[in-house]
FITOR-164106 format. One line per field, with one value per residue (C-alpha): x, y, z. Coordinates in pm, whole numbers, plus 50000, padded with zeros to 5 digits. Layout:
c1 c(X|...)
c2 c(Y|...)
c3 c(Z|...)
This chain:
c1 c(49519|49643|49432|49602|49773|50111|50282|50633|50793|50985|51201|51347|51535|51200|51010|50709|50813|50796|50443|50345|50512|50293|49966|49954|50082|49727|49577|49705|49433|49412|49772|50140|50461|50686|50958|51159|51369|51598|51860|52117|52255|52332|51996|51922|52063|52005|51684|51504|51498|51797|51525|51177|50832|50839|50480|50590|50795|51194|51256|51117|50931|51155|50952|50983|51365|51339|51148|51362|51558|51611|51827|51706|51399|51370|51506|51195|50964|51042|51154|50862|50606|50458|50070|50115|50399|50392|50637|50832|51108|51234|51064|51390|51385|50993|50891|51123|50986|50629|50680|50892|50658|50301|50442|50472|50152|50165|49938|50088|50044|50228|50372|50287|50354|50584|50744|50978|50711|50389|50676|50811|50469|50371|50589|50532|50177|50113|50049|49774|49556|49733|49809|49479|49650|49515|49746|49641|49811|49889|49723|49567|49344|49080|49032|48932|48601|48549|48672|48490|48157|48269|48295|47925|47808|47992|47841|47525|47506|47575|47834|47690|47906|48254|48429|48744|48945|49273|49499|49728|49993|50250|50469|50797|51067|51401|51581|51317|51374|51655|51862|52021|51663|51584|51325|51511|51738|51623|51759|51639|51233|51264|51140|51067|50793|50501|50633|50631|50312|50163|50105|49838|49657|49664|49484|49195|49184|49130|48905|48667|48657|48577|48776|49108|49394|49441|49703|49910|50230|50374|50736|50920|51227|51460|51459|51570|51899|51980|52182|51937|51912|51470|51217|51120|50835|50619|50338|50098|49848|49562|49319|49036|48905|48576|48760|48744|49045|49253|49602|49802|50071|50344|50608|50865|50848|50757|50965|50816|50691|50358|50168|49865|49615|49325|49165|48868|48633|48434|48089|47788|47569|47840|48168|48357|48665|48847|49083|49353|49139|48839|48669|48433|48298|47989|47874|47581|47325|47111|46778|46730|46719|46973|47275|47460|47462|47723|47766|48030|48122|48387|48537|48675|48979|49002|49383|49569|49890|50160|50081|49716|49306|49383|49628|49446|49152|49443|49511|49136|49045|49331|49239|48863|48987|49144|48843|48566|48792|48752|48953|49100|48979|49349|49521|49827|49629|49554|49919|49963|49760|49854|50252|50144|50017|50298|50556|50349|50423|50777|50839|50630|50852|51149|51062|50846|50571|50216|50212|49938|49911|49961|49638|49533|49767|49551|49203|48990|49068|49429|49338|49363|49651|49884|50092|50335|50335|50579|50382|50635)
c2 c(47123|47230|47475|47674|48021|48042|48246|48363|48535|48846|48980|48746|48991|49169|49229|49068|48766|48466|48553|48588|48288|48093|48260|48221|47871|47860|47865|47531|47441|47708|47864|47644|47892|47794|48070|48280|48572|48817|49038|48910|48556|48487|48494|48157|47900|48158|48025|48388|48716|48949|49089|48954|49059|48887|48795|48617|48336|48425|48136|47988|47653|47403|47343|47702|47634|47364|47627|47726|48013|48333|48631|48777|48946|48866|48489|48419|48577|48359|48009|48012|48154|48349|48504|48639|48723|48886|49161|49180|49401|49761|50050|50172|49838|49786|49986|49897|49524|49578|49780|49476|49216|49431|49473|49090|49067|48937|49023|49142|49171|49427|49498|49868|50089|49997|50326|50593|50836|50908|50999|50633|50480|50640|50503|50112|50144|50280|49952|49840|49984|49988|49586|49522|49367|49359|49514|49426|49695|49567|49808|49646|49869|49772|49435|49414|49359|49624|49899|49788|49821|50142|50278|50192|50356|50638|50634|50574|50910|50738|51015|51336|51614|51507|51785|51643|51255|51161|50856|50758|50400|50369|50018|49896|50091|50096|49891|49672|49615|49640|49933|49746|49671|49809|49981|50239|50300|50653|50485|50146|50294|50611|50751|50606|50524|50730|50516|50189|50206|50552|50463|50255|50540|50781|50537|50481|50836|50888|50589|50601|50986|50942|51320|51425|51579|51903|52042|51910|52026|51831|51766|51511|51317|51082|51042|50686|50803|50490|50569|50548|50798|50843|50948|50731|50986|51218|51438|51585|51841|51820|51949|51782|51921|51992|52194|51929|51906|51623|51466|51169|51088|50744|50651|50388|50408|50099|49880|49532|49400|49522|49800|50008|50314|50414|50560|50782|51030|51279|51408|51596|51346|51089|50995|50685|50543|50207|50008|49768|49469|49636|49731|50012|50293|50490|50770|50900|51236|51067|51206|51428|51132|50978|51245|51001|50655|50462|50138|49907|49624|49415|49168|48860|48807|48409|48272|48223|48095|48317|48693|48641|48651|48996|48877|48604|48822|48996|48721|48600|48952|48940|48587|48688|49039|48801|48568|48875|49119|49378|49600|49474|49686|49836|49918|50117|50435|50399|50414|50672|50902|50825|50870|51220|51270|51134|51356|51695|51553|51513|51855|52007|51828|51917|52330|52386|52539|52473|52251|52192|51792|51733|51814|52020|52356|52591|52459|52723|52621|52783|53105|53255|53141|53090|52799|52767|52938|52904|52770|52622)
c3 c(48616|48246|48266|48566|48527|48496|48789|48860|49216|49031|49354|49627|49850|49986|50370|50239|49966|50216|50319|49924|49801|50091|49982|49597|49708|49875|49457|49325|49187|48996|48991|48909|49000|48740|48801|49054|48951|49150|48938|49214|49073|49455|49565|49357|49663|49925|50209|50178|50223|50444|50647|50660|50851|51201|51142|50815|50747|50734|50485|50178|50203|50032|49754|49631|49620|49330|49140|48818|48930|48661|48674|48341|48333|47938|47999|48266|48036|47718|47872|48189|47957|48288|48235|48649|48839|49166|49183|49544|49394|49571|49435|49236|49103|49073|48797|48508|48575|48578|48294|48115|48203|48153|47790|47743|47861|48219|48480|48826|49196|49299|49681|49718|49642|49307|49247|49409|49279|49070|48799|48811|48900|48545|48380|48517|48509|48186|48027|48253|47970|47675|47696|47857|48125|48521|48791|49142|49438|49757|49921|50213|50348|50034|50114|50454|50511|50753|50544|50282|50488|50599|50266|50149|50437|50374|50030|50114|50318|50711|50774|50638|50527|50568|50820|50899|50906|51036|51042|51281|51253|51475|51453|51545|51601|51327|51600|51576|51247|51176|51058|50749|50612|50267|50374|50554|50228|50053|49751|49759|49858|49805|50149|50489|50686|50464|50171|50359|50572|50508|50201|50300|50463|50225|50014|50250|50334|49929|49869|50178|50134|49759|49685|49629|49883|49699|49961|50250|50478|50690|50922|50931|51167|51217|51572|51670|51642|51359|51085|50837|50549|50535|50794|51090|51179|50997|51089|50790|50755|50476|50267|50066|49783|49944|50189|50466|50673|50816|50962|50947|51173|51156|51341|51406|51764|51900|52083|51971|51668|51528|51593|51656|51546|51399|51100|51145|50964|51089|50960|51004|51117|51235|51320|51268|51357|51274|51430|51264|51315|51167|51478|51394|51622|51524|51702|51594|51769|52007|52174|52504|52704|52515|52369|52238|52016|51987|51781|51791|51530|51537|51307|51283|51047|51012|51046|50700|50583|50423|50400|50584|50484|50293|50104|49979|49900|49660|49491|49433|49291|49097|48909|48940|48718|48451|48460|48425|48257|48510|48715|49023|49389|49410|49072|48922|48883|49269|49335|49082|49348|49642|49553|49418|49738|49895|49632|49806|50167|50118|49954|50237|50481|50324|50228|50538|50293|50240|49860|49621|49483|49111|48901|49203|49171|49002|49252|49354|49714|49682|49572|49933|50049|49729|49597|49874|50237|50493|50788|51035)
């Protein structure tokens, strides 16, 4: 039991910190949380989070509550002696702390997507290399097993020429939950629902795709009529660098907890979609008799405590990167790309004109149409 790494909670006040205290509480025998920190003193003798996902706890076990509470970054570094900490911090707060504790050394899991923007996600992540230190990204969408299957096919040449993918998430509404959340604070996250959830999407979209979004445009609303200061809704065009096209569309429009959609890509020789619970559709040319074939897998995702199966599989990579010094599946550069295609949606959204990604401005593909056209 010596042997076990040495984890800290760094951010108390967030949607998703009861479900990840839980899970890494799930790795005793090879994890000990010796530290909690939140840069609000208050927060030491307060029960959890203001708001917290329905499908999550809404307090801390007691047992996390006897853990040594810190309100100094540099104090929980040098008197806990932390080698992980999983960072459940705002984004305006994020970065400067994953910087801080990368730079001591410390290994992190970090609740996506970190940063405000691929500026600030620069910044906190440029130590994953220089300090030789792993940085495990919440984002979901790589560690489900049906993604994951999804992708090899993909790679191994299932779909064809990719033509065109899209992505649609719509979840509870901002009544739902809850106006005075965080995450509806421009400052606090930086944007709304593409920050929160989208950002999830854009990932797969850019991992299952294996190519860049070179150009998007996009609108956006507020249209639960909440006084909130981000987007509840957003609607987004795309490009891929191969020229293949696409759209994404989220919305807070539910009026329940949870929420539905689909991801789906479609190719030359196939088309696939997938659901939230991993339930693929294939539909594949058929014969004369025959015109079409379609295959359907589902999946089973097997009940776990705290933030669920995936975010155990987070965790696991993330000690099995330290253990085989490799990279984890979802990593600071991955957030680094999809906030930059993030940045482009919400300067479409805002300017009403077409806008290359970062790296991508000067692309062949733009040579047509120019930098920027109004298209709304």
């Amino acid at each position: 039991m010596s042997n076990r790494h040495r984890a800290v909670v760094v951010g108390l006040n967030h949607y998703h910190v009861t479900g990840w205290v839980e899970s890494l509480n799930e790795f005793q025998d090879r994890v000990e949380i010796v530290g909690r920190y939140d840069p609000s003193p208050e927060r030491r003798d307060l029960d959890g989070p203001d708001n917290a996902d329905p499908n999550l706890a809404q307090q801390f076990p007691a047992w996390f509550r006897s853990v040594p509470f810190y309100s100094d970054l540099g104090t929980l570094i040098r008197d806990a002696r932390p080698n992980i900490a999983v960072v459940t911090l705002p984004n305006v707060a994020a970065p400067g702390a994953i910087q801080h504790l990368a730079e001591a050394g410390v290994h992190l899991l970090v609740d996506k997507p970190g940063a405000r923007t691929a500026l600030e996600a620069r910044a906190a992540f440029a130590s994953e290399s220089a300090e030789n230190v792993k940085i495990a990204l919440a984002l979901t969408r790589r560690y489900g097993q049906s993604w994951i299957d999804a992708r090899q096919a993909i790679r191994a040449g299932r779909l064809g020429k990719l033509l065109t993918a899209e992505a649609i998430f719509v979840t509870s509404s901002v009544a739902v939950r809850d106006p005075a959340n965080q995450i509806f604070s421009r400052e606090a996250m930086g944007g709304g629902i593409l920050h929160w959830l989208g950002v999830h999407d854009v990932d797969l979209l850019l991992w299952m795709a294996g190519e860049p979004i070179v150009e998007v445009q996009a609108m956006s609303a507020m249209t639960n009529g909440a006084n909130i200061d981000v987007e509840d809704t957003i609607s987004v065009a795309f490009r891929f660098e191969s020229g293949a096209l696409g759209t994404m569309h989220f919305a807070y429009a539910l009026p329940r907890p949870g929420g539905n959609g689909y991801a789906a890509f479609r190719g030359s020789s196939a088309s696939l979609s997938i659901e939230p619970n991993g339930t693929q559709t294939w539909i594949h040319p058929g014969t004369s008799h025959d015109p079409m074939q379609r295959q359907v897998s589902t999946y089973e995702l097997a009940p776990a405590i705290g933030y669920g199966s995936v975010g155990l599989r987070i965790i696991d990579d993330l000690l099995g990167a330290i253990a085989e010094n490799r990279p984890p599946l979802a990593t600071g550069a991955h957030a680094i790309r999809a906030l930059e295609v993030i940045d482009a949606i919400y300067e479409a959204a805002s300017t009403g004109t077409r806008v290359r990604v970062a790296g991508h401005e000067n692309t062949e593909a733009s040579a047509s149409s120019g930098n920027k056209e109004r298209i709304w």
